[in-house]
N, C-alpha and C positions, 0 to 999 in steps of 0.2 A: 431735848434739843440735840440733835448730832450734830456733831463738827468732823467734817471731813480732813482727811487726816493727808490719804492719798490724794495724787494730783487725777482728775480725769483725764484720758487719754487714748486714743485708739488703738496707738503705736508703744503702751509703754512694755508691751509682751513680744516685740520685733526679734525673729533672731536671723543670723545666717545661717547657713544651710551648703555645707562644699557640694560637689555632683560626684557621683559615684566614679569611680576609677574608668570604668569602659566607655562612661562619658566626658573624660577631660582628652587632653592635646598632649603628646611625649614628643622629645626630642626639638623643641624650638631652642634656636639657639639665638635668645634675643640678645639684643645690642647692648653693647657696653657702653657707650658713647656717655659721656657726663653731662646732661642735660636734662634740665629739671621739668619734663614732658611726662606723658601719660606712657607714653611707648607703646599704646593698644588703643584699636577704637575697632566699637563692637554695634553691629546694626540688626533687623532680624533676622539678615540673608545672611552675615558673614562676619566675621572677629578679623581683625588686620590688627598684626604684630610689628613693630620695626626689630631687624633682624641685622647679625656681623654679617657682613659682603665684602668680599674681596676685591676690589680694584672700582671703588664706589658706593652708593647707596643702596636701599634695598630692603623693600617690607615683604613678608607673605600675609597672602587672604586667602582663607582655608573658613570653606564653607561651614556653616551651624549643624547641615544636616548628618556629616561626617567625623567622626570623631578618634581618636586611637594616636598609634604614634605616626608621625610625619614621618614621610619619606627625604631622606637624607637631599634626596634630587628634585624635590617638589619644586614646581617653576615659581619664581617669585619676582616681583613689581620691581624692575631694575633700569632706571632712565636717570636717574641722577648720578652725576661724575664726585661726589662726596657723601657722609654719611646723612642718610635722613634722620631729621632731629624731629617731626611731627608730622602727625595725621588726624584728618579727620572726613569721618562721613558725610556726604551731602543727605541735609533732612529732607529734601524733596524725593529724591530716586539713589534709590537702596544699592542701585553700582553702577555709582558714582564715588570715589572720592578723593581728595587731596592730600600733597604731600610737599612738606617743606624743607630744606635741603640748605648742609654748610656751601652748597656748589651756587649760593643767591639765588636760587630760583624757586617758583613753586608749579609745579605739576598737577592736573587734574585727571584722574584716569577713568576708564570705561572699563570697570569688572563683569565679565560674561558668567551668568547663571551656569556652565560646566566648567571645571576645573582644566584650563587651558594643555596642550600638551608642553610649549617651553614657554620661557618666561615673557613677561611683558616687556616691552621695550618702547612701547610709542606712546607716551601722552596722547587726550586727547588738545589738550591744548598746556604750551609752554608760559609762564606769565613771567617778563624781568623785567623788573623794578632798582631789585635792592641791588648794592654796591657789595654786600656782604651778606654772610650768613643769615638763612631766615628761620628764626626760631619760634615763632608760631604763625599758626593760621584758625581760622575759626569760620565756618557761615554763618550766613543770618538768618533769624530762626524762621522769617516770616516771608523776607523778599527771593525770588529763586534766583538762582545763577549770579548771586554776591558771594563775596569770597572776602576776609579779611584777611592781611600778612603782617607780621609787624616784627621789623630786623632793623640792621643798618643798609647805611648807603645813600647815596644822593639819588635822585629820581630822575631816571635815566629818561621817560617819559612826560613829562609834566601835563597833568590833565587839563582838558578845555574845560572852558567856562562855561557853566549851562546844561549840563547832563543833565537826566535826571535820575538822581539818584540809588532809586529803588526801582529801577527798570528792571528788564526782564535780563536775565544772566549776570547776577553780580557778589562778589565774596569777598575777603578782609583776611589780611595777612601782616604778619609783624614780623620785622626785621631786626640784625644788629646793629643799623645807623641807626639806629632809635626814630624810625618811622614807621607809620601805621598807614597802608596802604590798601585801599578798598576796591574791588575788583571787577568788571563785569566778565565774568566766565565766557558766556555764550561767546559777548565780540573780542576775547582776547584781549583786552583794552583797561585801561585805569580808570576808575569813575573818580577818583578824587586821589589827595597826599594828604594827612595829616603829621604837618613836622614843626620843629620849634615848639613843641610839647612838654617831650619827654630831655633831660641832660643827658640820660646817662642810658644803661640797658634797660631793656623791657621785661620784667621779668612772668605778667600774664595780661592778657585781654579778656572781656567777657561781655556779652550783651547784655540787654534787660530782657524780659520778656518776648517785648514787641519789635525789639530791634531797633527801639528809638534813640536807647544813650548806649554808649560803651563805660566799660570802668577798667583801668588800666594800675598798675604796680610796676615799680619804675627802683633801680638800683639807687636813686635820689632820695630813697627813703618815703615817698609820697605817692598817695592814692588821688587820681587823677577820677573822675566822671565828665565824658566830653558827647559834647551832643557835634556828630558827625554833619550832619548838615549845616548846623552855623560854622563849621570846623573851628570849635571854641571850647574850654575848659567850664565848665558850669559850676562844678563844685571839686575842693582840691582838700587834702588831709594831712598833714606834712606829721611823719612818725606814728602809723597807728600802733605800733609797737617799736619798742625802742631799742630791740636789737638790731643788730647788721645782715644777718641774715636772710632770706627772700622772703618776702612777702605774699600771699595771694586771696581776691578779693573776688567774691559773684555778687553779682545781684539777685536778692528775693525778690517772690513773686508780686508783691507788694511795695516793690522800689528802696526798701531798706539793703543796706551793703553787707555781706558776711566777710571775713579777713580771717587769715590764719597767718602766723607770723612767728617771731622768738624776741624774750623779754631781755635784759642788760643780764641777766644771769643766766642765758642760751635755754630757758626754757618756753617750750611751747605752746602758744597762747591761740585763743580762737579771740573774736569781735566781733560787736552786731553795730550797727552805725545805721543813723538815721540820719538823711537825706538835709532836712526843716534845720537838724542842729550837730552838724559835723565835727563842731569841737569837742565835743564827750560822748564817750560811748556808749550805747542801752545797755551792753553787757560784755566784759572782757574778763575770759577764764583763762586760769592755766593749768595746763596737762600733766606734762613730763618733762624728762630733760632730754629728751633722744634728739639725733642728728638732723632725721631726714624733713624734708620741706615738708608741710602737711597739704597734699591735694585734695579739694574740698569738691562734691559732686554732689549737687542737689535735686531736690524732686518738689517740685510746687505744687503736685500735686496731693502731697503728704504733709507737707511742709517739714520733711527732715533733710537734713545734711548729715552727706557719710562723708568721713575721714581717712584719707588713704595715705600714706607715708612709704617712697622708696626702699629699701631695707627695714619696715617695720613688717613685723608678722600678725599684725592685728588692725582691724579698721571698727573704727567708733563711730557710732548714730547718736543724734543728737535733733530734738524737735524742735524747732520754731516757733513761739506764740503769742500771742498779744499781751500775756499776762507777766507779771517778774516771776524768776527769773529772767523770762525770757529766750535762753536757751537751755534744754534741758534732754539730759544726760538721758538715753536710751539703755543702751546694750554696746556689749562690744564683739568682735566675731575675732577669734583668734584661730593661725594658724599656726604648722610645725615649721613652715620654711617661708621663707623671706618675699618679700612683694619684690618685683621685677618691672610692672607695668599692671595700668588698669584701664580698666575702660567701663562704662556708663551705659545698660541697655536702653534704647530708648521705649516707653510705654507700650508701644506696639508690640513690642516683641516678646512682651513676658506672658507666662502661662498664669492665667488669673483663674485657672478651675482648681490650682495649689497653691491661691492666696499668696502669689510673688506679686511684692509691690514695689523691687528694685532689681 
C-alpha cells in the first residue's frame, strides 16, 4: 500500500523567470510618493508607471512592443494638479485607463496605439466627487464603463434614486473621506455613495468575481464585505490580524476572503476566511518580520496567490485549495534590487506557448 507522501499539485514546480536585459525599461523615474498602491498597471497593449512630476501629477504608458531605456523626454499622462497616487486599466478596452489623484479627482484617459509626440493633457472625462485625496480606484470586472473611487470627502454630487446600477459606463473609486464612490464613465455621472461605512481610511477595495460584493480594509482595523446595491455591510471582521499596520483583503474565486496583514509582534501574516463563519479563520500563517505592506495578486484561474512587498526583493506564491492546510507554500522568486511597483498581466496577454501562467 503507498502512502503519498507529496502533495498533488500542478503548480508545486512554479518559478519566475526575470526577462532579459534588452527586454526590460531603463531610466523610469518612478514616484516616491508614500502610498501603499501598486504604482504600475500593466495590460497586453501597455505597462503604465506612476512617475516624480514636477508642478503635478503624472504617469507614463510606454508600449509592450518597445522596450530599452526611456527617453528622459518621453511625453507622459499629465492632467492632474497633485501627485497621482493610482491606476488602473479598463478590462473592456486595452486604452483606456484610470487615474486617481491627491488633487480629489479621478481622470479617465484615451491611450493612442502610437506613442504620442507630447504629453497628454485632456481626460477623456473628469469625475469629482471627493472633498479630498482619492486613493484608490478599481473597475468592475464584468459591467463596462463602472468605475469604483474610494477617498475622503462629502459628496459633492448626491446620486438619484433609481439608476440602474450596472448600466452601460460605470466604475468605483475610493477616497480619503472614507467614501466609496461608484461611477458611470460614459455619463460622467455618480451611479451611487457608499458612506457611513467605513470610520476611518480606506486602506484597499476589491470585487468578487462577478462584481456582485466588494470587500474593503478600513484603518478601523476591520474587514468590511458590502453588497453595493443593497448599499449595506453583509459580513464585517473586526481584527483579522491584530497588528496596526494595513491591512489587505481579495476575494477568491469561490467567495472565500484572502487577508494579508501584521501580527502584535510586526510580523507578517497572510489569512484565508470563510464567508458561512467569519469569526475564525481556515488558515492564518506567518512570514517574516519585514516592513512593507504585503500586496496580494491573484489568479483564479490557478488558484495561486502572488505576494508582492514595496521594498521587498522577493515575491512568494502560494496555492489555494479545498484541502488543509489550505494554503500552501509554492516557490519564491527573488531579486538583486528592491520592488518599486507591480503590476498584474492580465490572462490575455501572457505567452502560453512558454507555459507563463502569470
Amino acid at each position: 500500500m503507498s502512502r503519498r507522501v507529496v502533495r498533488q499539485s500542478k503548480f508545486r514546480h512554479v518559478f519566475g523567470q526575470p526577462v532579459k536585459a534588452d527586454q526590460m525599461y531603463e531610466d523610469i523615474r518612478v514616484s516616491k510618493v508614500t502610498w501603499d498602491s501598486s504604482f504600475c498597471a500593466v495590460n497586453p497593449k501597455f505597462v503604465a508607471i506612476i512617475v516624480e512630476s514636477g508642478g503635478g501629477g503624472a504617469f507614463i504608458v510606454l508600449p509592450l512592443a518597445k522596450t530599452g531605456r526611456v527617453d528622459k523626454n518621453h511625453p507622459l499622462v499629465t492632467g492632474h494638479t497633485a501627485p497621482v497616487l493610482d491606476i488602473d486599466w479598463c478590462p473592456h478596452n486595452d486604452n483606456v485607463i484610470a487615474s486617481a489623484s491627491e488633487d480629489t479627482t479621478v481622470m479617465v484617459w484615451q491611450i493612442p496605439d502610437y506613442v504620442p509626440v507630447r504629453n497628454i493633457t485632456e481626460p477623456v472625462v473628469t469625475l469629482e466627487g471627493h472633498s479630498k485625496r482619492v486613493g484608490i480606484i478599481s473597475w468592475h470586472p464584468t459591467a463596462r464603463n463602472v468605475l469604483l473611487s474610494a477617498g475622503k470627502g462629502v459628496p459633492a454630487h448626491p446620486p438619484r434614486v433609481g439608476w440602474d446600477l450596472w448600466g452601460d459606463g460605470s466604475h468605483p473609486s475610493a477616497g480619503c473621506d472614507n467614501l466609496v464612490i461608484l461611477w458611470n464613465v460614459g455619463m460622467g455621472e455618480m451611479l451611487l455613495v457608499l458612506e457611513d461605512m467605513h470610520t476611518d481610511l480606506i486602506y484597499n477595495v476589491g470585487w468578487n468575481r462577478n462584481g456582485s460584493l466588494l470587500v474593503t480594509t478600513c484603518k478601523d482595523k476591520k474587514v468590511r464585505v458590502i453588497d453595493p446595491r443593497k448599499q449595506q455591510v453583509v459580513a464585517e471582521k473586526a481584527k483579522p490580524h491584530d497588528g496596526a499596520r494595513p491591512i489587505r483583503a481579495i476575494f477568491m474565486a469561490d467567495g472565500k476572503i484572502f487577508t494579508t496583514g501584521f501580527s502584535k509582534m510586526s510580523e507578517r501574516q497572510l489569512g484565508l476566511w470563510d464567508l458561512k463563519n467569519f469569526e475564525e479563520p481556515i488558515a492564518l500563517q506567518e512570514m517574516d518580520t519585514s516592513n512593507g505592506v504585503l500586496l496580494p495578486f491573484y489568479d483564479p484561474d490557478s488558484s495561486i496567490v502572488y505576494l508582492c512587498g514595496k521594498g521587498d526583493s522577493s515575491i512568494r506564491y502560494f496555492e489555494i485549495t479545498d484541502e488543509a492546510p489550505y494554503v500552501h507554500y509554492l516557490n519564491t522568486y527573488s531579486s538583486k534590487e528592491p520592488q518599486r511597483g507591480m503590476g498584474f498581466m492580465p490572462k490575455r496577454g501572457l505567452e502560453v506557448s512558454k507555459c507563463e501562467i502569470a
